[in-house]
N, C-alpha and C positions, 0 to 999 in steps of 0.2 A: 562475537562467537560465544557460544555458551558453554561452562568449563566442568561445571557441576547444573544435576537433577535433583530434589529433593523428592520423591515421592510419597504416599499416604500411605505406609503400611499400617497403621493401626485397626487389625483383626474385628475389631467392634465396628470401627467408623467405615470399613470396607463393607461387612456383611448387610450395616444397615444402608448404604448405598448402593448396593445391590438389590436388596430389596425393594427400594423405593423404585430406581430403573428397570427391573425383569418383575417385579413380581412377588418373587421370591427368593428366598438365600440358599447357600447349604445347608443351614439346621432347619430351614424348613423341606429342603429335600429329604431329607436323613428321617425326620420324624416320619413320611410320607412310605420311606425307604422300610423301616423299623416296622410298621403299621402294618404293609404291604407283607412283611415273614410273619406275622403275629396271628394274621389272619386269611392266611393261603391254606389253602385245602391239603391235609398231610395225605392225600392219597394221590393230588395232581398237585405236588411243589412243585414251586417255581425253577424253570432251567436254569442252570447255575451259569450258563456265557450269559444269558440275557442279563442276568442281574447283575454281573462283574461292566455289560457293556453300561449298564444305567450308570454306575457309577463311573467311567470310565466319560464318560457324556458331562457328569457333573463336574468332573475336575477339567475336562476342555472350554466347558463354559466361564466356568471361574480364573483357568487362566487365561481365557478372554477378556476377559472386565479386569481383569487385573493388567493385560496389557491396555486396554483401551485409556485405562485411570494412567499409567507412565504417561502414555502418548500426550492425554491433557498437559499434565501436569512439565510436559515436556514443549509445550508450545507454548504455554503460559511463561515460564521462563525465558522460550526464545521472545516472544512479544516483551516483556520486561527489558531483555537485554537493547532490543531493535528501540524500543522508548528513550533509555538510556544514554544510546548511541547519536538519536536524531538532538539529543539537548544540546549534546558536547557539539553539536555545527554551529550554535551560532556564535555571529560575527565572524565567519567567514565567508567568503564571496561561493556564490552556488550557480550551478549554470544548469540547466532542465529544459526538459518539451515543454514548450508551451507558447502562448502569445502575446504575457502581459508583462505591461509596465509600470512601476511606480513610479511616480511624480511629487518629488517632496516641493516643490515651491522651491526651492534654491537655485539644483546644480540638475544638468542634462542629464538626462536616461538616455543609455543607451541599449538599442535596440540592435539583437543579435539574432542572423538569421547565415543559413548557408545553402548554396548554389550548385547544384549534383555538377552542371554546367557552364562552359561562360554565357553571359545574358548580353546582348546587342543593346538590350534596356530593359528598365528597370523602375518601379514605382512602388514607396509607402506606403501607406496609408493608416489613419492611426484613429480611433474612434474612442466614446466616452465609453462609460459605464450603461449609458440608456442606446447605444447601437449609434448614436449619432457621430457626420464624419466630422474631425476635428482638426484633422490635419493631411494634405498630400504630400508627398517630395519626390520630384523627377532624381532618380540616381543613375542615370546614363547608362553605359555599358560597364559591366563587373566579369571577375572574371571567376570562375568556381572555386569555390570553398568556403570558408567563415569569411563573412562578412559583418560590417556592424555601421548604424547610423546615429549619429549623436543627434537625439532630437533637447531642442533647449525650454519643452514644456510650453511656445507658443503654440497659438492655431494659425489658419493659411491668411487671415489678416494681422497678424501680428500681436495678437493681444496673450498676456501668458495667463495660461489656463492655471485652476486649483489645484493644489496636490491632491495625488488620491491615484485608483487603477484604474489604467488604460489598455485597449487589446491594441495587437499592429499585425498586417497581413501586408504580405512582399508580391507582389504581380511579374512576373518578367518575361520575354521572349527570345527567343535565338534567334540566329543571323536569317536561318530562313523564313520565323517567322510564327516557329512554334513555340505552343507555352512549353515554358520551366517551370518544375513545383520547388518552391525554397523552402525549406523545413528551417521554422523561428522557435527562438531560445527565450526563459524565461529567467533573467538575471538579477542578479543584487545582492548582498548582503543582507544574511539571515539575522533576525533581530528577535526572535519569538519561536516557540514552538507549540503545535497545537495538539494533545496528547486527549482530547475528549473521543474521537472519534478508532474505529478499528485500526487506521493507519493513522499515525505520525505525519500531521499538516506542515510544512516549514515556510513561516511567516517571514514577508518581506515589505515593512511596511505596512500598506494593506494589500496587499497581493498574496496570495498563499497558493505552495506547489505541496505537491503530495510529495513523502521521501521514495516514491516507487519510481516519480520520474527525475530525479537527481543525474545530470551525468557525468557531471566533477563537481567538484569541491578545489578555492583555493583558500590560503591566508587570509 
């Protein structure tokens, strides 16, 4: 949350970015203003509302640009704080939309998915980085809600695969016979954060979630 604004008051560094962005400033208005009574005809002057609206024109544009510079300078801060905020996650356990899995070579990933439904049956299926399948598992009948599969980083002959990211898609059907859609989680322990991009990447391994699809956080 952001607690303080600092904004750019400085009267010079306002005017000359105004300038750069419209054009023109106020003291280029005012000379234009100034010029305009100097050399108006003294037998048809200028109507006195019109000229009260011109300036009445310049000061709503100026505090236009003047709110548009907060507003910046009001998002740059919230993005600072949001950058901040995504550091302090790691090495906690994170759970997200998504479909991938890291595979350090040691210890199982587990593979978190849930079921609007109960499923009659139920299948894996877990693929490399090139689309290729890597692995199946019959998971029989489940019943609705979070679910999760400990995959041990083998493939369907037994050999254990490299560490590195993996996708995994859930298949199932009900009793009668129709599909279920399982909405699959992206989990682990965040170990990095990736701050080059507009939004806050949060590294897991190699796998990386956006912090937009976070949906808890634990210890």
């Amino acid at each position: 949350m952001v607690s303080t604004v600092t904004s750019t008051t400085d009267p010079t560094a306002t005017a000359a970015a105004m300038k750069k962005s419209l054009g023109m400033n106020k003291d280029d208005f005012m000379k234009l203003f100034i010029a305009q009574l100097q050399y108006q005809d003294p037998l048809k002057p200028q109507d006195a509302s019109a000229m009260l609206d011109q300036l009445s024109q310049l000061s709503l544009v100026e505090q236009s640009y003047n709110s548009n510079t907060s507003l910046n300078s009001l998002l740059t801060a919230q993005n600072n704080s949001i950058s901040l905020t995504a550091v302090s996650f790691i090495g906690k356990d994170v759970k997200a939309n998504g479909n991938t899995a890291t595979l350090d070579g040691s210890s199982s990933a587990s593979l978190e998915f849930n079921l609007p439904s109960s499923a009659a049956s139920a299948q894996i299926t877990v693929t490399d980085s090139a689309g290729n399948t890597v692995k199946t598992a019959a998971l029989g009948s489940l019943a609705s809600g979070d679910r999760s599969f400990s995959w041990d980083g083998r493939d369907s002959s037994g050999v254990l695969l490299p560490a590195g990211s993996y996708t995994f898609a859930v298949t199932a059907t009900s009793a009668s016979g129709s599909a279920i859609k399982a909405t699959t989680y992206t989990t682990g322990k965040i170990d990095g954060v990736d701050l080059s991009g507009s939004t806050p990447w949060l590294t897991i391994g190699s796998t990386s979630v956006a912090l937009s699809d976070v949906i808890s956080l634990g210890v």
